[in-house]
N, C-alpha and C positions, 0 to 999 in steps of 0.2 A: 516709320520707325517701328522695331517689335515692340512687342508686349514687354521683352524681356532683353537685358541687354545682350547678356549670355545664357544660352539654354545647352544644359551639358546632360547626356544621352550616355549612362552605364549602362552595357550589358550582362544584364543578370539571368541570359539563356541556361536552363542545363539542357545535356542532351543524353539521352538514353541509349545511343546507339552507341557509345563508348570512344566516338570520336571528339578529341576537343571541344570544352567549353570554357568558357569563362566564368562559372560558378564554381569551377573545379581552380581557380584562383582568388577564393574570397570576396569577389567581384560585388556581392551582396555587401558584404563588412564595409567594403572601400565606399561603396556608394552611401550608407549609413553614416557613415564616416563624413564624408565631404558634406554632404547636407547638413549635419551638426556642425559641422567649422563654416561653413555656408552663415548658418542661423547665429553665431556665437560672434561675427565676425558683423552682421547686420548688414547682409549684402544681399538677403533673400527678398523676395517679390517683387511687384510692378515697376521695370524701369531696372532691376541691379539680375541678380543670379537665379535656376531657377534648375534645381538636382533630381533627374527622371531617371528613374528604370527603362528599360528598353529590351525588345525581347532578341532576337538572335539580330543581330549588325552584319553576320556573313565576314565575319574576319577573325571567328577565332581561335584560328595557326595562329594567328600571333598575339592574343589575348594574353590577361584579360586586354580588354577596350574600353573605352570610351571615346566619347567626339565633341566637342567643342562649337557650339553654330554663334553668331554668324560666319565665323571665319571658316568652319570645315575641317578644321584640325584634330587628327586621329593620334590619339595618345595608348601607350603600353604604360602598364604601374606595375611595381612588386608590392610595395608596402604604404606606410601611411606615411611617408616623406616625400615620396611621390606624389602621392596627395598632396602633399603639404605645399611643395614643389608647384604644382601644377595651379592651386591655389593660389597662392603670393605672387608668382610671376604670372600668369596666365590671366586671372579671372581677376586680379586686383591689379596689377599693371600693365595689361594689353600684350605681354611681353611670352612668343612662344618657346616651350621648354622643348629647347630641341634634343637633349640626349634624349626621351621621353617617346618622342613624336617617330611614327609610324605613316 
């Protein structure tokens, strides 16, 4: 078994070359964000959820990103409902949010 039930991987790459990133969507916010509702929600450490930065994931044309392990599940977000979204059904009832999912 992991360490962690769910290990979720924001990227919070920028890039300087002027091609798409995903800190040019907030990407930082959102991840701040899920961690605090992560920690409020008492789902964080050994055995429940576990909210990481990540540096470029190589995906982001369609950013921002995120991924989901063990499952593998690559999600798009705009806002913090998405979040919210991706939270409640995903990381608290196993359940993938497919408008979401990339």
């Amino acid at each position: 078994m992991s360490y962690y039930q769910r290990h979720v991987f924001f990227c919070t790459n920028t890039r300087d070359d002027g091609q798409p990133c995903c800190t040019d969507h907030a990407a930082q916010e959102m991840r701040d964000y899920a961690k605090k509702k992560i920690k409020a929600l008492d789902l964080n450490g050994a055995g429940k959820v576990r909210i990481n930065s990540a540096g470029c994931l190589d995906r982001c044309g369609e950013g921002p990103v995120l991924v989901v392990y063990p499952e593998a599940v690559w999600y798009t977000f705009v806002d913090k409902e998405d979040i919210d979204e991706i939270v409640e059904q995903h990381l608290v009832n196993g359940k993938v949010v497919e408008r979401l999912k990339i």
